[in-house]
N, C-alpha and C positions, 0 to 999 in steps of 0.2 A: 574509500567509502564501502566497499563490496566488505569487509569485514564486519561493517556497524550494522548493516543489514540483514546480516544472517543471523546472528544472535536476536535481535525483535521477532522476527519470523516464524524462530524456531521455538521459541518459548512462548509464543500466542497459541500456536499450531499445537504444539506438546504439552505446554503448561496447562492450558486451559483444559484440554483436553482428562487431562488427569484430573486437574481440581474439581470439574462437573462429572454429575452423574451420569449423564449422555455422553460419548465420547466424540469427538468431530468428526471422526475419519470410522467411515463403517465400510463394510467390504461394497466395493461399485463407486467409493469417494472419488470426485472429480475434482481435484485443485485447479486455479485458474490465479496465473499471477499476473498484475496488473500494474502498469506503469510506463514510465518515461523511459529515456535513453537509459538511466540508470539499469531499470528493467530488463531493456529490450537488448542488452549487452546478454543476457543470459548466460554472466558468470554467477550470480547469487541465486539463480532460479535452478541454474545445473544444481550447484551444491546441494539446497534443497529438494532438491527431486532425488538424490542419491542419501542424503540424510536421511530423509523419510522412508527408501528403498530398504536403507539397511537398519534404519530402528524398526520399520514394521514391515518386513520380509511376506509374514503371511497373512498381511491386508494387500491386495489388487488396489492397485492406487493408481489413477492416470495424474500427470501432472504437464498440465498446460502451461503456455507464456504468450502472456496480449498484451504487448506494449509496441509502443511508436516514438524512433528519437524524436525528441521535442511536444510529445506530445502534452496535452494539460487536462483536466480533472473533465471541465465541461467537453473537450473535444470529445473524452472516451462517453461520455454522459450519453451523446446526441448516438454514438454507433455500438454502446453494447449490446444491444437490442439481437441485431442479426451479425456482431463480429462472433461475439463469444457464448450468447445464449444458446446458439444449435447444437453446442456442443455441451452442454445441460451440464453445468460445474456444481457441485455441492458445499466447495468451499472457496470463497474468494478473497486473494490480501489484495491492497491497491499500494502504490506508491509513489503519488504525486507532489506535487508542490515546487520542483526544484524549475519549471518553465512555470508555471501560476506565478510566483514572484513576481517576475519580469524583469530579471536584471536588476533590479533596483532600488529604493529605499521603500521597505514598507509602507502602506496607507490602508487607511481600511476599507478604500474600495478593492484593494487588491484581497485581503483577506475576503471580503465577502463573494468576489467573484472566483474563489476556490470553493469555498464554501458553499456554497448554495447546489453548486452539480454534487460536489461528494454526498450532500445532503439528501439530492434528490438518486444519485444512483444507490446508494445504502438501503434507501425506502423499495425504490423498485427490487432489487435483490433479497431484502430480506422479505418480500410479500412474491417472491418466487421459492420464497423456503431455503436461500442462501444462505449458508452462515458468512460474516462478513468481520474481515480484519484489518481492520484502515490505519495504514501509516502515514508518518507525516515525511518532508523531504528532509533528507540528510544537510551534510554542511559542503562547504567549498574551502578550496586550500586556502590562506588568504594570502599565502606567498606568490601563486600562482594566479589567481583569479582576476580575469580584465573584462571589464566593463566599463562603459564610456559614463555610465550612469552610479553606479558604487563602487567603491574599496571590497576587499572578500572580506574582512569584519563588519560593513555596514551593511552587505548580502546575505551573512549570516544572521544576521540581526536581524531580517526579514523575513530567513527560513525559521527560523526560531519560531516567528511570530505565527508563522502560517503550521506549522507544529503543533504549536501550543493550542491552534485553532482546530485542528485536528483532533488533539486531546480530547475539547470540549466536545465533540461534535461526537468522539465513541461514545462518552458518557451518556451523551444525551441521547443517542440513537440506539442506543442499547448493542454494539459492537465490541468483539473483540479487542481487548488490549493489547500492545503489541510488547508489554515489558510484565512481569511481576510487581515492579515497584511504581507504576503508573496506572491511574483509573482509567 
């Protein structure tokens, strides 16, 4: 998975960056990257801390990592307040969904109890003057993946959904993209 996520990341951060007149990252930029175990492994957080080092050398960049194994959308909702605000980020990607699931076959109680925190920490952040880059969660092997509740294709099937839900929810929130070929 650490591969799939560098590429969205870097071309939210980069892409967008170029395509607007504002650029994201101004000298003092504070990155803050957010998420689950995926995350909080900080092999894809390293990369990009060192991607951005070395594409933009002579911007002063701090780059942060705030994630919790297992954590989920509303868990970081209820503690970004005083986990990550003191430390005043100016840009922030998230990368939840892959614990929001649940293990199990999509429903849409489940998409909405992703939804609704990402919804609500998007709002608070970007009324902090955050820019904000919301991803959705990756996939699972389906060779590998056990659960007493799905198969890893009807898991997937579920990360999709809560993706897709994601999708919606930059569009609507007026967030960064996390691909060129996606709203």
């Amino acid at each position: 998975m650490r591969p799939a996520l560098i590429p969205w990341v870097l071309l939210a951060l980069l892409g967008s960056a170029q395509a607007s007149a504002e650029p994201i990252f101004k000298p003092g930029a504070r990155l803050a990257m957010c998420g689950d175990s995926i995350t909080d492994q900080t092999l894809y957080t390293r990369d990009i801390e060192m991607y951005l080092a070395a594409y933009m050398p002579q911007l002063p960049l701090v780059a942060m990592q705030f994630a919790w194994s297992g954590d989920r959308a509303a868990s970081f909702d209820s503690r970004f307040q005083h986990v990550m605000m003191p430390f005043q980020p100016t840009v922030v990607t998230t990368c939840y969904g892959m614990n929001d699931g649940g293990y199990k076959p999509y429903t849409p109680a489940i998409g909405q109890t992703y939804e609704a925190p990402m919804r609500g920490l998007v709002t608070k952040l970007k009324a902090a003057g955050v820019t904000v880059v919301v991803g959705g969660p990756g996939a699972v092997d389906p060779t590998y993946f056990r659960s007493a509740s799905a198969s890893g294709q009807v898991y997937n099937d579920s990360l999709s959904q809560l993706s897709e839900t994601a999708r919606k929810s930059r569009r609507r929130m007026g967030c960064l993209s996390p691909t060129h070929t996606t709203p």
